[in-house]
N, C-alpha and C positions, 0 to 999 in steps of 0.2 A: 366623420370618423370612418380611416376603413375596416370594412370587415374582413373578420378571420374565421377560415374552418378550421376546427380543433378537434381531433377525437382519435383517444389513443389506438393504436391497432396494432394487434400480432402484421406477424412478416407475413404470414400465409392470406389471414384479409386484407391486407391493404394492396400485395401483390397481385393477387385471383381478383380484384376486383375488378370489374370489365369498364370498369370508370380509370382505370389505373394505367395511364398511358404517354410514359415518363418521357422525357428529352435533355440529353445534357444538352444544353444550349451554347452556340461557338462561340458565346465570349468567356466561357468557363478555360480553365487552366486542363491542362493536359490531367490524366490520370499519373496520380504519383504515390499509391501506396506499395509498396515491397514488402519482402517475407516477414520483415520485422511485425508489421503492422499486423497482417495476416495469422500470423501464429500469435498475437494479442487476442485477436479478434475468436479464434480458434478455442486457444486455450480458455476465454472467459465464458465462450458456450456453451463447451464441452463440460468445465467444473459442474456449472448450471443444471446442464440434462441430466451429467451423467456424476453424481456428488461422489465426492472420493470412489471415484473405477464405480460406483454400485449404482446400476440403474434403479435398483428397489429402493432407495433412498429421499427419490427423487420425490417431491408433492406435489400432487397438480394444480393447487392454487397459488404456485410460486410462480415469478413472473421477472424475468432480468430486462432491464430497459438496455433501450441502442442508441436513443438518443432521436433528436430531431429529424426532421427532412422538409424541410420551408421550398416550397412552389408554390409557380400562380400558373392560372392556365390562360395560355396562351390565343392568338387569333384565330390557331386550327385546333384549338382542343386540346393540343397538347399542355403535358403539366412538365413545363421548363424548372429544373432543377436550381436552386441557389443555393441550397445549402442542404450537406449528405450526399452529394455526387460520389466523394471518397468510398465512402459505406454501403452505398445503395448498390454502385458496382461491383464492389468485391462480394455483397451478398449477391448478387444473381450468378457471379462466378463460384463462386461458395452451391448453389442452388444447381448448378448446372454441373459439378461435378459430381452431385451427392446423385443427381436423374442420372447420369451416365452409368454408375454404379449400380444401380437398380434393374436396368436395361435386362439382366440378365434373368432378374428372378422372377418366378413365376406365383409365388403363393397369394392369396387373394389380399393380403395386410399390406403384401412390401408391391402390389398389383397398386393398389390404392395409393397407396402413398405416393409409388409415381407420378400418378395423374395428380394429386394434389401439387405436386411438386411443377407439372406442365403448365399448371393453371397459373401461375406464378412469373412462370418465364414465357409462355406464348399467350397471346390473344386466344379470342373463344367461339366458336361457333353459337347459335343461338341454341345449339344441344350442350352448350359447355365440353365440349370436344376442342382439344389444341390445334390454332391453324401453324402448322410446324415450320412455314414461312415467313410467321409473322410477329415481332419482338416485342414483347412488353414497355420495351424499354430503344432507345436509339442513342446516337452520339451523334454531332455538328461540329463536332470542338474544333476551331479556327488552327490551331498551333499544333495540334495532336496528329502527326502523320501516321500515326498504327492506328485509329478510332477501330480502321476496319477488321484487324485482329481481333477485336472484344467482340462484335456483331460476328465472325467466324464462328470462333470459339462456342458464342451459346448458339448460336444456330447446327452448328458441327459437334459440339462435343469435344473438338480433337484439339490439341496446340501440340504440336512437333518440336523438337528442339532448335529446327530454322528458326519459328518462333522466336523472338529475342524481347518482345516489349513487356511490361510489367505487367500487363493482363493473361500473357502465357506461363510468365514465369510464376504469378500467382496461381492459378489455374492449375500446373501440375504441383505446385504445394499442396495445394490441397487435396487434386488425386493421392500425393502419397501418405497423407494423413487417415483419409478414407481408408487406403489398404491395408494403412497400420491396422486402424481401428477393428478392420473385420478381421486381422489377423491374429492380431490380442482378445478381443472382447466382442465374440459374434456375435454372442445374446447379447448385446449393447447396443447396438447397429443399429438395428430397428427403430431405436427409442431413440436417438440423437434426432433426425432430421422433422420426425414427429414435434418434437418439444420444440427444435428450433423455429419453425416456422408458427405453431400455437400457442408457445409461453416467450418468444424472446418479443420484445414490446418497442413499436417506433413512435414517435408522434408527430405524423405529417400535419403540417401547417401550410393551409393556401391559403394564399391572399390574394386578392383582388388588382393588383397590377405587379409590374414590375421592382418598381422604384419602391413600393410598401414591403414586397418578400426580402430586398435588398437591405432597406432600410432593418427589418427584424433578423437580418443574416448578420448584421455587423452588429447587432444585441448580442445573439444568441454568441453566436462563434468565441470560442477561447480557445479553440484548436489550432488553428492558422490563421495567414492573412484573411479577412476578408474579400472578398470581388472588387478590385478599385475601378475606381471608371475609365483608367485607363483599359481594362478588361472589354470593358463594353466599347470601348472608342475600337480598339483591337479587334472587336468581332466585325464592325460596322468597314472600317479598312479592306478587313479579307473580304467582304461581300463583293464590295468595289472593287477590288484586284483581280478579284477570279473572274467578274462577268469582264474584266479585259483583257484576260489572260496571261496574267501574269503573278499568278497569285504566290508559285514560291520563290520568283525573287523577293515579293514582301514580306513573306515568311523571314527568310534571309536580313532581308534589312529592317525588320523589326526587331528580333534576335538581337543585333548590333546595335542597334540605338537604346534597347532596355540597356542592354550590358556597360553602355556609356552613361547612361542615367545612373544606377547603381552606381558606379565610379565617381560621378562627379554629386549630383543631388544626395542631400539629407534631412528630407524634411522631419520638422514633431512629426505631422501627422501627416495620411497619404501614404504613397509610393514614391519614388523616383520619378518614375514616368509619369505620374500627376501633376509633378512639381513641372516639368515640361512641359503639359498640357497647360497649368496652369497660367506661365509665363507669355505661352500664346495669345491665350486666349486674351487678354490685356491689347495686344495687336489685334485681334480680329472684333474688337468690341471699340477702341479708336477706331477702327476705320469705319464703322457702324455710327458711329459718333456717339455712342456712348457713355453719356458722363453722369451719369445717376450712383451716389456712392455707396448703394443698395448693391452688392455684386451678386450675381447669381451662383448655383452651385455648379461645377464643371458640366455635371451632365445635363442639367438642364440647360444650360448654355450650347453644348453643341450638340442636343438632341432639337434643335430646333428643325422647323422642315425636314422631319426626318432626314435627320445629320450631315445637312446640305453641305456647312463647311469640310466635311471628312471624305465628300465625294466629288472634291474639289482637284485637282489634277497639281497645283504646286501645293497643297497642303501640307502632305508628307513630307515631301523634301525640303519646306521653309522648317517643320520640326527638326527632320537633320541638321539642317546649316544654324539654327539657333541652339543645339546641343553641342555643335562644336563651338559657336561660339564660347560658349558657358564652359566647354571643356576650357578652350587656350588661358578664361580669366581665372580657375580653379588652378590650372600649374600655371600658370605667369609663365605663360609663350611668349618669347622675346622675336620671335620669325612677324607672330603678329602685332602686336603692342612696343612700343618705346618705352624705355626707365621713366618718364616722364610720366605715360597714362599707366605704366605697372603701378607706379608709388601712387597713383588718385585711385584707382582700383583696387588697391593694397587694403587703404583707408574706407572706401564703401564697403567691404567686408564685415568690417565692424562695424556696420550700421546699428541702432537701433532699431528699427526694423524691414521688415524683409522689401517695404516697395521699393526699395534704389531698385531691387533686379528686375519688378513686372517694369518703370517707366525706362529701365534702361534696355529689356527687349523690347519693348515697341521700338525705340531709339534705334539699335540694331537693324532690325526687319526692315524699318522707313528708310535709311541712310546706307544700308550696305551698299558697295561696289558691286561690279560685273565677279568680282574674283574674291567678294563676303568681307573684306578688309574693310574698315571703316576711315575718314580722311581726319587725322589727329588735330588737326586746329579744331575745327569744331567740336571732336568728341573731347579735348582738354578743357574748353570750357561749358559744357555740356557737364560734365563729369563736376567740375568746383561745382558749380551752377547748386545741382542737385545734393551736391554734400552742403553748402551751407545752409541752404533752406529746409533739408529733412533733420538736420542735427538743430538749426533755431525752431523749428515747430515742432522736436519733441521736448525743448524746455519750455515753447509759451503755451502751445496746448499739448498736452500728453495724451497719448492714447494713439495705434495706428489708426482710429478709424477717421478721428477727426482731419488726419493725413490726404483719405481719400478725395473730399471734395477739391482742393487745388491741383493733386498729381493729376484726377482722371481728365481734369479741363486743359492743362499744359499736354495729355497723352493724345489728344488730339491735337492741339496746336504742334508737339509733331509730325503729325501724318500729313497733315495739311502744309508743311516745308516752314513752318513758323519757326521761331528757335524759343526758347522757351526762358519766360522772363518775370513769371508769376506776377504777374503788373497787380492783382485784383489783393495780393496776400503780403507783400512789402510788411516789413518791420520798421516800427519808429526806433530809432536809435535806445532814447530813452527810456522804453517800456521795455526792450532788449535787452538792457545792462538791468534794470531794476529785475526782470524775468531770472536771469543766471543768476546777480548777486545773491538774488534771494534765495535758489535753487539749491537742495542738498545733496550734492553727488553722492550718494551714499554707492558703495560696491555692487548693492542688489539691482540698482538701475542701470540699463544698456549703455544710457547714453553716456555712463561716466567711463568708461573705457571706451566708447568713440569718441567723446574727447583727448581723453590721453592716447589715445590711439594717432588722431591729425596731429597733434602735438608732435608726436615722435617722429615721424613721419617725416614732417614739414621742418625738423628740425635740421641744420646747415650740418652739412655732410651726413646727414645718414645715411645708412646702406637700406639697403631693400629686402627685409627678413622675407622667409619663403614661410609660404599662410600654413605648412606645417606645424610652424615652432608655435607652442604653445605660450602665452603671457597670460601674468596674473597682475592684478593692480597690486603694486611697492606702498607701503607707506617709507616713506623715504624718513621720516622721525619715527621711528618705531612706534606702536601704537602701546606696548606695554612704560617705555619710557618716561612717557610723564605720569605715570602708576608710580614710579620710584621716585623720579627727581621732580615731578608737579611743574614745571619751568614755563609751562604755557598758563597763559593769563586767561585762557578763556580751551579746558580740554576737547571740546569739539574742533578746535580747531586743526587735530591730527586727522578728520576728515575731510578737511579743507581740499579743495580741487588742487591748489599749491603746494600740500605734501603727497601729491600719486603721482606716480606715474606706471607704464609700462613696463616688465620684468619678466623673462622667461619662465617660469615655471619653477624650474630644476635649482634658480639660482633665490628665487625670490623664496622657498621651503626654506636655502640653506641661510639669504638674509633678514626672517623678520623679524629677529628679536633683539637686532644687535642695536647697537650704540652707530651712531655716524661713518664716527672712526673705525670702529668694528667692520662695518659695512663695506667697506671701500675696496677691501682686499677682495670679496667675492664681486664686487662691478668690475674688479680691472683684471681677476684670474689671482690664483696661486698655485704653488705647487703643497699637496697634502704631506702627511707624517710618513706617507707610503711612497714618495717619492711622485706621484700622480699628479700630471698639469691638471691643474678644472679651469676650463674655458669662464671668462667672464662674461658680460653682457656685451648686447650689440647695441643698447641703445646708445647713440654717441652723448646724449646730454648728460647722463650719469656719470660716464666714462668721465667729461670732462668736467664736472660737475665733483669729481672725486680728487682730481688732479688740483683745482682752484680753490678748494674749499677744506677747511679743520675738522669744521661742524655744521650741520645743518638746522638754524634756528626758524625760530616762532617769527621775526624778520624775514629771514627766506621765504617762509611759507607764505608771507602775504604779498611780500614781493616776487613770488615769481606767479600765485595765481593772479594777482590785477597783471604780469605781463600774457599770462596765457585768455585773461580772458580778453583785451584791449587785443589780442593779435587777431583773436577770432571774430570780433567785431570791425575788427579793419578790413575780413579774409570776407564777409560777410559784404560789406560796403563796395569793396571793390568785385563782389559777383552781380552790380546792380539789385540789391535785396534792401535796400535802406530807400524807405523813402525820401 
């Protein structure tokens, strides 16, 4: 188990302490608190010290907490920040307005106070004398182009209105709170920076490595993101850009490729730019030959050899060119893709679970062209390939992980120039149909909208909806209807895979409660009481489905799911998946 120091402390001993020798570390995010923030922090110290405007009110065994500050100390000693960078900084700017202030007076109380105040923000001689050179605290931050304004600031005292970045503009907020204060409430003065540094209460937590303070940072925090590992992959980059000089074009092209991840990626959990590392790292673990379906966690994966993949020279830009891939399949770019691989990648969307997209960037990454285009015979059956064998393995076994052992063995037999043919995982015909017949698509399960999803899809004329439009599964026999008329012989069967299908959103609210007939008018559009077209649906089967038919019975139902499932078992046979 690792260990933890724990033990509460005012700002003034944890500061003064000559053990206390802080580092925002450069895979931390830029400083981002503003006045808002600032006059929070203000306002709830001030109440504290100074209770309703009366210093004499105040008790000295009152004590207001600030909250955490999680570091580990680092190879040089230093205590790398993970959590309280936010806070930690705006106190030493908070600290170093209050010293500047002081600067003037001479009496032996506000004399004192000063130096208590140096002891906080400078290092110490071994006479506890401030070395006026030397910062308590430093900044590395990889993306943060002002770090050097905050290192000014407390070393000078001064932010100018050139100044522009959040550390000045906080900085003179709080200068002009100070002059308020001494200008309202002189006999108060005094008593503020005493109390705050003796009664406001932090509690630093160090831990014993990195990945432990990290690990208790995403416990603790409920304030903001946590540190993703894109964070840290991001700091590991800039080390490597800058010893080749070129550190702010990566700056530049980092910027751009978050800003594309945000756009395109959504994962549960993570970042954006996780979910890119993520999809990588699937290509850089096939080509290691990696098939163990133990997956490791990103960072441990490319913290290997001190982060040998990240200091790899096409590293970065195979991330770019796999981001834009991900970009074109996200808008269904027709410059890159055919109607053809749009409609098979339409359908992977709706997967049941997420590894179509890790085996289909290795796919990408192995197969690109000179010009990142990929050659569409191959990726058209490529593409069926992997839809009919992740939609039949999530009816024979369920669960993604049980997934993992055949995808990560075929993610090699890609890199290797194999095509991929799952020889070892074939389905018997027989155990397939008994697997589905048996299977309950209930609406809670993925897979039953990736079924009605291929269905629609693959259906003779369909158009190609844009992955904007939102679908809900249809009960196309309404499910309250045999509540009334009882007409089915057996009521489960309004779950039946042969009454869903696919249904926009907007139209499926305005159809579920109707009768067949009823229904038909919102599949093919009408005009309302107000005189208003409502668009109908785009699935063609409905469309024509409305046009051929009176009523949709208990017949139907079973006759069209034995045709949905016999198609998908044919669609299955002919991807070579039958033994």
């Amino acid at each position: 188990m690792s260990k933890l120091n724990i033990d509460q402390k005012s700002i003034k001993s944890l500061f003064s302490d000559n053990k206390s020798d802080f580092l925002i570390p450069d895979y931390q995010r830029p400083y981002a608190w503003q006045i808002a923030e600032c006059q929070t922090l203000w306002e709830d110290t001030f109440s504290f010290a100074i209770p309703e405007n009366d210093y004499q009110k105040f008790k000295s065994g009152d004590e207001y907490f600030l909250g955490p500050i999680v570091t580990f100390k680092n190879s040089d000693g230093k205590l790398e920040i993970i959590d309280g960078q936010q806070r930690l900084t705006t106190l030493m700017l908070l600290l170093r307005a209050l010293y500047t202030h002081y600067l003037v007076a001479q009496d032996a109380q506000t004399v004192k106070t000063r130096e208590e105040i140096a002891k906080c923000i400078w290092k110490t001689d071994e006479f506890s004398n401030p070395i006026m050179d030397q910062l308590k605290i430093d900044s590395q931050v990889a993306t943060d182009e002002v770090k050097d304004e905050f290192l000014t600031i407390l070393l000078k005292g001064e932010a100018p209105e050139s100044m522009k970045s959040n550390y000045a503009i906080n900085y003179r907020f709080f200068q002009g709170k100070i002059k308020e204060l001494i200008n309202k409430m002189p006999s108060s003065f005094m008593y503020y920076p005493v109390r705050l540094m003796n009664n406001c209460i932090l509690l630093p937590i160090e831990a014993e490595s990195q990945d432990t303070a990290l690990t208790i940072f995403s416990t603790l925090n409920n304030r903001g993101l946590p540190l993703s590992d894109a964070d840290i992959f991001k700091a590991q980059f800039y080390k490597y850009y800058t010893k080749k000089g070129t550190k702010d074009n990566f700056v530049q092209r980092w910027s751009k490729l978050n800003t594309l991840c945000e756009k395109i990626f959504h994962p549960i959990t993570g970042t954006p730019m996780d979910e890119l590392f993520t999809k990588y790292m699937y290509y850089e673990r096939a080509k290691q030959r990696i098939d163990s379906s133990t997956t490791e966690a990103l960072r441990k994966f490319y913290g290997k050899d001190d982060y040998a993949i990240l200091k790899n020279d096409s590293t970065f830009q195979n991330l770019e060119d796999l981001a834009k891939f991900w970009e074109d399949v996200y808008t269904q770019n027709e410059d890159r893709f055919s109607q053809e691989i749009l409609r098979k990648l339409y359908v992977l969307c709706y997967a049941p679970n997420s590894m179509w997209g890790y085996v289909l960037s290795v796919y990408y990454m192995r197969n690109r062209q000179q010009d990142g285009l990929l050659e569409e015979g191959p990726l058209a059956m490529f593409l069926d390939k992997i839809t009919a064998f992740i939609w039949s393995y999530a009816v024979t076994n369920p669960g993604v992980n049980s997934l993992r052992t055949p995808i990560y063995a075929e993610m090699i037999n890609i890199i290797d120039g194999k095509s991929v043919e799952f020889e070892k995982f074939k389905f018997d015909k027989t155990s397939l149909s008994t697997s589905f017949g048996n299977y309950e698509f209930r609406n809670t399960r993925p897979i039953t909208k990736s079924m009605l999803t291929w269905w629609a899809i693959n259906y003779s004329n369909q158009e190609l909806p844009s992955l904007e439009t939102t679908f809900d599964i249809e009960h196309i026999y309404a499910r309250n209807r045999n509540e009334k008329e009882q007409s089915l012989s057996n009521p489960l069967k309004v779950e039946s895979l042969g009454n869903k299908a696919v249904l926009e959103k907007r139209i499926n609210i305005r159809a579920s409660d109707y009768r067949f007939e009823d229904k038909k008018k919102y599949y093919n559009g009408y005009t309302n009481g107000q005189g208003k077209d409502k668009e109908g649906t785009i699935v063609k089967e409905l469309i024509e489905m409305s046009a051929s038919k009176s009523d949709f019975t208990e017949a139907d139902i079973d006759a069209r799911r034995t045709t949905m499932l016999e198609s998908f078992y044919a669609f299955v046979e002919s991807n070579g998946l039958m033994k």
